[in-house]
C-alpha positions as MATLAB code, in Angstrom:
seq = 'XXXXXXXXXXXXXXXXXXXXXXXXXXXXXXXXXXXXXXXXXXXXXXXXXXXXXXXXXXXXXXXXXXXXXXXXXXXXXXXXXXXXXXXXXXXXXXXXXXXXXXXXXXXXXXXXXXXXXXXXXXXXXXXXXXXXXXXXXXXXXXXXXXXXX';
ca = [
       0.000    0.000    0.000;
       1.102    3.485   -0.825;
       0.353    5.977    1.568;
      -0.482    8.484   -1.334;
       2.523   10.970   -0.581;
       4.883   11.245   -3.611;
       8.609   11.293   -2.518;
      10.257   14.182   -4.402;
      13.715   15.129   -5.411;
      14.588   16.882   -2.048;
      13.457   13.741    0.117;
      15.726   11.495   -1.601;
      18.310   14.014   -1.560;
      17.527   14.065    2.407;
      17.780   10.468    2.987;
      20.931   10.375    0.910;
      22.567   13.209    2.944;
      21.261   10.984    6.273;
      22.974    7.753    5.134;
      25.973    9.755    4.304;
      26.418   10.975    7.732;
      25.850    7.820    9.487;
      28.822    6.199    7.215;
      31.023    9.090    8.106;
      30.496    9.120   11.719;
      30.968    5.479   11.810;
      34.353    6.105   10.259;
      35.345    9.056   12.105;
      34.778    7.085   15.536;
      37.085    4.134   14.186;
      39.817    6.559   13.172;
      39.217    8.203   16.977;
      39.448    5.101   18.722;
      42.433    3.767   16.639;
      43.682    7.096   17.076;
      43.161    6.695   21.206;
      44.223    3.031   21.036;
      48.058    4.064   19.838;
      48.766    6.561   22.710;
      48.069    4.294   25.221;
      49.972    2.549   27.516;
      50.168   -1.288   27.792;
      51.029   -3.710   30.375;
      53.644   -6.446   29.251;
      54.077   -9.711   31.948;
      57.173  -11.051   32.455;
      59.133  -14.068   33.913;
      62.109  -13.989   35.619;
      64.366  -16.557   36.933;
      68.272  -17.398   37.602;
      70.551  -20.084   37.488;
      73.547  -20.510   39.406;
      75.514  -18.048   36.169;
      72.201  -16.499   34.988;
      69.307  -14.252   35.315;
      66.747  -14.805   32.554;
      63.687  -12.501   32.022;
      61.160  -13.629   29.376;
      58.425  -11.501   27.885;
      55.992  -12.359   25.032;
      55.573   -9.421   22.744;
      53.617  -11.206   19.994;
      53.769   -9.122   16.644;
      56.198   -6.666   18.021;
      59.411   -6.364   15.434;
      62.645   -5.834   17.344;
      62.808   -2.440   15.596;
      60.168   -0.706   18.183;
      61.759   -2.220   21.095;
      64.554   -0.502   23.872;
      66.523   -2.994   25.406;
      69.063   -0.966   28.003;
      70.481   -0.855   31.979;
      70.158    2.111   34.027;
      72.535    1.587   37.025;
      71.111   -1.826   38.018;
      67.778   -1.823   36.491;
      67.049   -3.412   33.440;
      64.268   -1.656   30.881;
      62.333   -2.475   28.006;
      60.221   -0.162   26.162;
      58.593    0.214   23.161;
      55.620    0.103   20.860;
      53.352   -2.358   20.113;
      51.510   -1.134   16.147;
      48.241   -2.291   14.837;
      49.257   -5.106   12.740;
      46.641   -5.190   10.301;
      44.738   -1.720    9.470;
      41.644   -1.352    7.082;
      40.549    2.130    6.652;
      37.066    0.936    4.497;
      35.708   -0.923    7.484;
      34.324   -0.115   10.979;
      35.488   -2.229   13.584;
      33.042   -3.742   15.807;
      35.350   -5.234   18.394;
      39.118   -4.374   19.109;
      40.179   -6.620   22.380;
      44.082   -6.771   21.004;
      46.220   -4.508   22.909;
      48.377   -1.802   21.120;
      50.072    1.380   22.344;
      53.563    1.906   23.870;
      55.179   -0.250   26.597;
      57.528    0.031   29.217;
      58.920   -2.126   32.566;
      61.748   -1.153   34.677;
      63.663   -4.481   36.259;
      65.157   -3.859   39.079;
      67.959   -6.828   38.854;
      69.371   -6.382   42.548;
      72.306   -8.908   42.211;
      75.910   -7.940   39.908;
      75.966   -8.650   36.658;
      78.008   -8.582   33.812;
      76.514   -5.312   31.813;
      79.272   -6.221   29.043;
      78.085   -9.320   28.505;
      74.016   -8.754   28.499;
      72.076  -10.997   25.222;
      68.637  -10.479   24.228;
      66.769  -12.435   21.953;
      63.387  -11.592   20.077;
      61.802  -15.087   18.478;
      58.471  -16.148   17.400;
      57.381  -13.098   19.423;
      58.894  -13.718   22.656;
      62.028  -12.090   23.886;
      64.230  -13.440   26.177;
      67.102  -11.164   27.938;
      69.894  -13.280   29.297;
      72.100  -11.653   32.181;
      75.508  -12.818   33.357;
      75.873  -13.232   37.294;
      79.348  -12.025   38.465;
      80.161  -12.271   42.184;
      80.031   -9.329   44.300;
      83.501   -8.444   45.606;
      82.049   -5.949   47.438;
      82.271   -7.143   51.649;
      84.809   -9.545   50.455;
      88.129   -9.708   52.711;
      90.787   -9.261   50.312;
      94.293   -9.259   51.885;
      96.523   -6.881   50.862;
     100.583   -7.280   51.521;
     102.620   -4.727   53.443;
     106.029   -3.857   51.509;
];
């Protein structure tokens, strides 16, 4: 059934206009809240253990190149920064739900035992990186004798 009222030229225009905005609001609040995502921090877990030479500390950082990562010792802490990108980015489409976490990173280790700081490796592999630290022993307290000429 028709309800008798002839749609003209300027109601069509309307309704096009109206769609219009609804697509570029919907787009606009994706490019916001990729925008917001990328200046945020996130939390990266870590393990760390020793051996009798060794201190290891593991973190995953799952699509994370070794490029966007800081790997360096500030007196005796160790600290890893960086950025974790949106891996996959489609400007055409709205995204309904974004659970993966990107933004910039950052955890100060505070090793609290000598180490070797010449001798510090670091590994990044199938998105986990592993920092291995050589134990020295402390000389400091140590009774060292020292001979009278």
């Amino acid at each position: 059934m028709s309800s008798g009222k002839k749609k003209t030229g300027f109601d069509q225009l309307f309704n096009i206009q109206k769609e219009m905005s609804l697509i570029l609001n919907d787009f606009t609040s994706t490019q916001q809240h990729l925008q917001t995502l990328q200046h945020r921090s996130i939390d990266i877990a870590l393990d760390v253990f020793e051996t009798d030479e060794y201190i290891y500390i593991r973190t995953e950082l799952p699509g994370v190149k070794k490029e966007d990562i800081q790997l360096y010792m500030l007196r005796d802490v160790l600290v890893i920064e960086g950025e974790k990108k949106l891996a996959y980015r489609d400007e055409s489409c709205a995204y309904l739900n974004m659970e993966l976490q990107v933004g910039r990173f950052k955890r100060d280790i505070e090793i609290g035992k000598p180490i070797n700081v010449q001798n510090i490796k670091a590994k990044l592999e199938n998105g986990v990186l592993q920092v291995m630290l050589e134990k020295i022993s402390d000389r400091r307290g140590r009774r060292k004798m020292i001979d009278i000429e």
